[in-house]
C-alpha positions in Angstrom: 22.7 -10.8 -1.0 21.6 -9.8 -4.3 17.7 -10.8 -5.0 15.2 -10.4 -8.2 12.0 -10.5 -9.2 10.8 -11.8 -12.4 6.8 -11.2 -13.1 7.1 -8.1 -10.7 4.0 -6.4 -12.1 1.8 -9.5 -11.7 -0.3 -10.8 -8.8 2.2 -12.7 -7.7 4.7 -10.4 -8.0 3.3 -7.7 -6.1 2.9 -10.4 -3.4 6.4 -11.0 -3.2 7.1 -7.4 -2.4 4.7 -7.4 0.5 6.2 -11.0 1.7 9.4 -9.8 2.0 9.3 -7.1 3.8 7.0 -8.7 5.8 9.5 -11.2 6.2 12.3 -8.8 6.9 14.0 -10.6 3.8 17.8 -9.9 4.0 19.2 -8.3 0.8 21.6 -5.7 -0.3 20.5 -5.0 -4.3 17.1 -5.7 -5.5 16.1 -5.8 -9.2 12.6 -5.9 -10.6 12.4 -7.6 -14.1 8.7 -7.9 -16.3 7.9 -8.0 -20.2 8.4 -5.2 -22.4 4.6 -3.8 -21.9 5.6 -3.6 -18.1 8.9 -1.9 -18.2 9.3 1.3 -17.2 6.9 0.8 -14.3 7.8 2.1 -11.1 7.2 0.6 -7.2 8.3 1.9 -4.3 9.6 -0.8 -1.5 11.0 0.5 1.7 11.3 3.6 1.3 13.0 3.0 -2.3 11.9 3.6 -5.8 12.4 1.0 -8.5 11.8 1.0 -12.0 11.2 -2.4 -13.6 13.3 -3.7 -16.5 12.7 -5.7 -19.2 13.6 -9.4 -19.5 15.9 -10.0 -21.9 18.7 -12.8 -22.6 21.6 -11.3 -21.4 24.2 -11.1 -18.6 21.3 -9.2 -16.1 21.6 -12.2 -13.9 25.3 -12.2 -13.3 25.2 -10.5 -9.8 22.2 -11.7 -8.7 21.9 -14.2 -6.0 18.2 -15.4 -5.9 15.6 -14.5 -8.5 12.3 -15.1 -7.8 10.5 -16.1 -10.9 6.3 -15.3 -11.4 6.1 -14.9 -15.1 4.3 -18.2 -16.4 5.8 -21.7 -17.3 6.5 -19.9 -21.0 8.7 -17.6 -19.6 10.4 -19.9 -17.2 11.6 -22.0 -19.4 12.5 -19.8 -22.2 15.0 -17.5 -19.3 16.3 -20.4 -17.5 19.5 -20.8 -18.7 19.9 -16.9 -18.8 18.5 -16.3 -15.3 21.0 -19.5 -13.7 24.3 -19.5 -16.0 26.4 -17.1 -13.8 24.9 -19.2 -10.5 21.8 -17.3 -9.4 19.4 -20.1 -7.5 15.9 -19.8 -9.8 12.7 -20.3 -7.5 10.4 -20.7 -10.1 6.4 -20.5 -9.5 5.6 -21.9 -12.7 4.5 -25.6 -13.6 7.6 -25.5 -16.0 9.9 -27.7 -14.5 8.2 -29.3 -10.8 8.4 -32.9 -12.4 11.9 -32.5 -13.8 14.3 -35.1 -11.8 16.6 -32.7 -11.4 14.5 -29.9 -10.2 13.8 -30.2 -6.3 9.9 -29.8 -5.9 10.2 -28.2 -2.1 7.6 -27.2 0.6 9.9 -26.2 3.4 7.8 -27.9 6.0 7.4 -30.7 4.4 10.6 -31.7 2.4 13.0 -28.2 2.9 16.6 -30.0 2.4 15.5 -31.3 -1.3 15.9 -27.5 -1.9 20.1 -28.6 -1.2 19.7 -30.9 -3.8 19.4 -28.3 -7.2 21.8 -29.0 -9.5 20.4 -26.9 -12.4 20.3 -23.9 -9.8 16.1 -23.9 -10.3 13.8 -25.3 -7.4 9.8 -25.6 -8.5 7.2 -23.8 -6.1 4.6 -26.3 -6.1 0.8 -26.0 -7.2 -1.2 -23.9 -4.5 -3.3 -26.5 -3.6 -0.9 -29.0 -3.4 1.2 -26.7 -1.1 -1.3 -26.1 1.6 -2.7 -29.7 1.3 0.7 -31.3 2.1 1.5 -28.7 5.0 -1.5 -30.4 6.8 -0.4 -34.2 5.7 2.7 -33.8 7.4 2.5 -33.8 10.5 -0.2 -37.0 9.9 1.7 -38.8 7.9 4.7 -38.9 10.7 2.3 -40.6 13.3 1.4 -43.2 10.1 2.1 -43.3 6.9 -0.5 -42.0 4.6 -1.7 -44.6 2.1 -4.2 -42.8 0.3 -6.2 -39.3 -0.2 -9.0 -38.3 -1.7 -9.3 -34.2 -2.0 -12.0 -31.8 -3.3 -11.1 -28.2 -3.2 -12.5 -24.8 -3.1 -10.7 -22.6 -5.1 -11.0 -19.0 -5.0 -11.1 -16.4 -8.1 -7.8 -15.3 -7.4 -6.0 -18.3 -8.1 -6.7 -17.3 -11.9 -5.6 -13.7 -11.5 -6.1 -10.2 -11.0 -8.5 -9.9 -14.0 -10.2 -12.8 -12.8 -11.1 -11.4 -9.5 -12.2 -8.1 -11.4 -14.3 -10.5 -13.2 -16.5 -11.8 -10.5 -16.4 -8.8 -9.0 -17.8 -7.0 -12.3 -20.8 -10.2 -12.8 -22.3 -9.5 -9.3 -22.7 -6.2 -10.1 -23.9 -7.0 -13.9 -26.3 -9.6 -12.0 -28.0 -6.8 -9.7 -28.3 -4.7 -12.6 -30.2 -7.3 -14.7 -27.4 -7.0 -17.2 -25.8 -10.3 -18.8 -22.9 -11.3 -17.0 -19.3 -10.9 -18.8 -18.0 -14.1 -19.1 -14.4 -14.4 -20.1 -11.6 -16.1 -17.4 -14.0 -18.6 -16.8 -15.6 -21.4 -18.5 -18.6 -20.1 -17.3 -20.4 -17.2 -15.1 -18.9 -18.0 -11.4 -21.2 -15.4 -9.8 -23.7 -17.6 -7.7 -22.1 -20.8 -9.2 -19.4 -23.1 -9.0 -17.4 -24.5 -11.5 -16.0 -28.3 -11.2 -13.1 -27.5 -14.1 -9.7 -25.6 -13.3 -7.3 -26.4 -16.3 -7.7 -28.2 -19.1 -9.0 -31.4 -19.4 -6.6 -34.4 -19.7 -7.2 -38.3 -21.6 -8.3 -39.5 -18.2 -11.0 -36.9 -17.7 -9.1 -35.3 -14.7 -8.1 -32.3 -15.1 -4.6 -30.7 -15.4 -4.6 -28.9 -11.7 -6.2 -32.3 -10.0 -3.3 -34.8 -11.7 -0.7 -31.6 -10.1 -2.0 -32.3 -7.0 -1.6 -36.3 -7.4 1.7 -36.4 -9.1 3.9 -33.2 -7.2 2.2 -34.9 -3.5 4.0 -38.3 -4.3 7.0 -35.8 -5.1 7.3 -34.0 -2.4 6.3 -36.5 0.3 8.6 -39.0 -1.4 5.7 -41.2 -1.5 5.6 -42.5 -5.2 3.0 -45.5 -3.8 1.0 -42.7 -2.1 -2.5 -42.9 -4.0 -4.2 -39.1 -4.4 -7.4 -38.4 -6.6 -8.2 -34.8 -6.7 -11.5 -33.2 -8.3 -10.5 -29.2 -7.9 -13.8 -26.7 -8.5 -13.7 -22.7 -9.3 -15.9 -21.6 -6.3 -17.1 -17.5 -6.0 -14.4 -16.7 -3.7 -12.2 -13.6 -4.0 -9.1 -15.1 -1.6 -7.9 -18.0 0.0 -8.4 -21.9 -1.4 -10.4 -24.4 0.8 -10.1 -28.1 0.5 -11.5 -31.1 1.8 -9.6 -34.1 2.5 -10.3 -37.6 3.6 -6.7 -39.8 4.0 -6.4 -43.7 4.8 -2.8 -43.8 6.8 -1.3 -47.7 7.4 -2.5 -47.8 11.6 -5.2 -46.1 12.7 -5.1 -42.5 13.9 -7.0 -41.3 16.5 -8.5 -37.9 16.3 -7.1 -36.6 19.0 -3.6 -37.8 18.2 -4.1 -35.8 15.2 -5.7 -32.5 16.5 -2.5 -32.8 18.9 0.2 -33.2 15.9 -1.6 -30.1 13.7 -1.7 -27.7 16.4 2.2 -28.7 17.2 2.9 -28.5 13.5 5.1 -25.9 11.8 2.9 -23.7 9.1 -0.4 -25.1 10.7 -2.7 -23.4 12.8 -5.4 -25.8 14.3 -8.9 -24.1 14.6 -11.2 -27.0 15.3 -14.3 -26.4 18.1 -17.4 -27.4 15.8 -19.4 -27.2 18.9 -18.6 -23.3 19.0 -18.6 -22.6 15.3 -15.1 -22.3 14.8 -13.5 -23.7 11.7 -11.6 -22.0 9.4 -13.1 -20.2 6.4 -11.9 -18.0 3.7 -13.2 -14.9 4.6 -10.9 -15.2 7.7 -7.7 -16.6 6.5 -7.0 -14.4 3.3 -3.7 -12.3 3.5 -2.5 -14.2 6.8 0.6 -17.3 6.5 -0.2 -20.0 7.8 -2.3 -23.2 6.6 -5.6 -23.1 9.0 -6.9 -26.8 9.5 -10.5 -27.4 11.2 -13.1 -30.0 11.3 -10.8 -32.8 12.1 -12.8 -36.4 12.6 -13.0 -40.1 11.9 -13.9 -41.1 8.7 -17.3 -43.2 8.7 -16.7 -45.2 5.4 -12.6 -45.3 6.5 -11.7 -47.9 9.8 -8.1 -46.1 9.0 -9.2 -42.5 8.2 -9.5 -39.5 8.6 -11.4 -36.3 7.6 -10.7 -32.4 7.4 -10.9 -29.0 6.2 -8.0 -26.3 5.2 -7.9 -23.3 4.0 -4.7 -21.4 3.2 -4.4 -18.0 1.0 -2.9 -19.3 -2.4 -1.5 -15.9 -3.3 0.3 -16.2 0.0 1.4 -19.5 1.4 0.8 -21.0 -1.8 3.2 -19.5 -3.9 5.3 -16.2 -2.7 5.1 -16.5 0.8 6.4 -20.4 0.0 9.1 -19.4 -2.2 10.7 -16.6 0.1 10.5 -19.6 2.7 12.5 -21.7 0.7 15.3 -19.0 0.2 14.8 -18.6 4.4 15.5 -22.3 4.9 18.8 -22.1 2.4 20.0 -19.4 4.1 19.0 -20.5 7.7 20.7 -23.9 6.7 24.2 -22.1 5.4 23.3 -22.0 1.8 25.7 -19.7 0.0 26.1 -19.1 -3.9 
């Protein structure tokens, strides 16, 4: 088993390093690949060194069995056919190509033997939020259909990068010093604020990340009726994306049925005693797997809801930890090149 990384220097990147060996990802060969301003760079992993090449069109891919690709949708789509012409499975983390037909759109929770089902050797790592989000619908939606959601999320710093993190980092510290804040990932300071805009703006007034979560849900839960409206805000948070979620499924759903389906759930960890102060919160779930769901309860303006809170590390489960998974399932399931 041959395995690459494509975006190795980035955020994302890095994180796949850690996930695999956290993982104890079977491989014999790895290969690091990043742009030309990255090559050269060195990283150590297990005990190894490697020195990170740059990505060109050529026959790099040939021997490679999985490549893990981090590098933006740009890059995706320009190295596709390069990275999957001699057969290596692409697992893409980009936006590129999750609303292709072709492309399987996969959380392996949720919908794992779609990634079977690849016929241009590329399967799409869904949006963050919509990753941890459907890993908590799951196990709902087999008690009763879902009908309809209505999400707000939470999302951290890091979900816009590295510099981005160094950026609210660098504004607090501006703030303190009564210096003007250095405003420049962000539409505007995030210090002490939160902004209702990630992505651009679309003709509907939603924006780009809140009509990801709406269409790649209906995707991956094979749900085109399924009705989702999203509003996603920037909140000053280094790690880890929160979301609220209300959901109308076809019978009603007691809350007990569904505290006893999360906490039986693959990929969920159930941490729901309000009466105790237990919930899940950011601070606690950054750099762990799982997608933490609290706060479960009837919906007051809903006779067929239901309400909660998540929180799941995007860096992690929502997009290398996710991706390594979906190699895991192929390869638990007899996947061979």
């Amino acid at each position: 088993m041959n395995i690459a990384i494509v975006g190795a220097s980035g955020a994302v990147g890095q994180e796949f390093l850690r996930v695999l060996d956290e993982q104890n990802f079977p491989f014999d060969e790895l290969t690091l690949f990043g742009s030309k301003r990255s090559a050269g760079r060195e990283y150590t992993f297990r005990g190894k060194n490697y020195t990170v090449k740059e990505l060109v069109h050529g026959d790099d891919f040939k021997d490679i069995d999985i490549a893990f690709v981090s590098a933006g949708g740009g890059t995706s789509l320009e190295f596709a056919e390069t990275i999957t012409r001699h057969g290596t499975l692409m697992i893409d983390n980009s936006s590129a190509f999750r609303m292709e037909q072709d492309v399987p759109l996969v959380v392996p929770e949720v919908n794992g033997d779609d990634a079977f089902n690849a016929p241009r050797n590329i399967i799409a790592n869904p949006n963050c939020t919509t990753i941890q989000m459907v890993v908590a619908l799951k196990p709902i939606n087999d008690l009763s259909p879902i009908k309809r959601v209505h999400v707000a999320t939470y999302q951290a710093a890091s979900g816009a990068g590295a510099a981005a993190m160094d950026e609210l980092v660098n504004q607090h510290g501006q703030l303190t010093r009564g210096e003007e804040p250095t405003v420049e990932k962000f539409a505007f300071q995030l210090a002490y604020n939160v902004i209702p805009h990630i992505d651009v703006f679309t003709d509907n007034d939603y924006t780009k990340e809140e009509m990801k979560m709406n269409r790649e849900t209906k995707k991956i839960m094979h749900a085109p009726g399924l009705e989702v409206s999203a509003t996603c805000v920037r909140v000053p948070v280094m790690r880890a994306h929160s979301e609220a979620v209300w959901l109308e499924t076809e019978r009603p759903v007691s809350v007990d049925e569904a505290r006893k389906a999360l906490s039986e759930a693959e990929g969920v960890v159930l941490v729901d005693d309000p009466a105790n102060k237990c919930y899940p919160m950011p601070l606690d779930v950054a750099g762990k797997d799982p997608v933490f769901v609290g706060r479960v309860r009837r919906d007051l303006a809903n006779e067929n809801g239901l309400s909660m809170w998540l929180v799941g590390d995007q860096i992690k489960k929502g997009a290398a930890l996710n991706a390594v998974q979906i190699a895991q399932y192929l390869l638990a399931h007899g996947w061979k090149r």
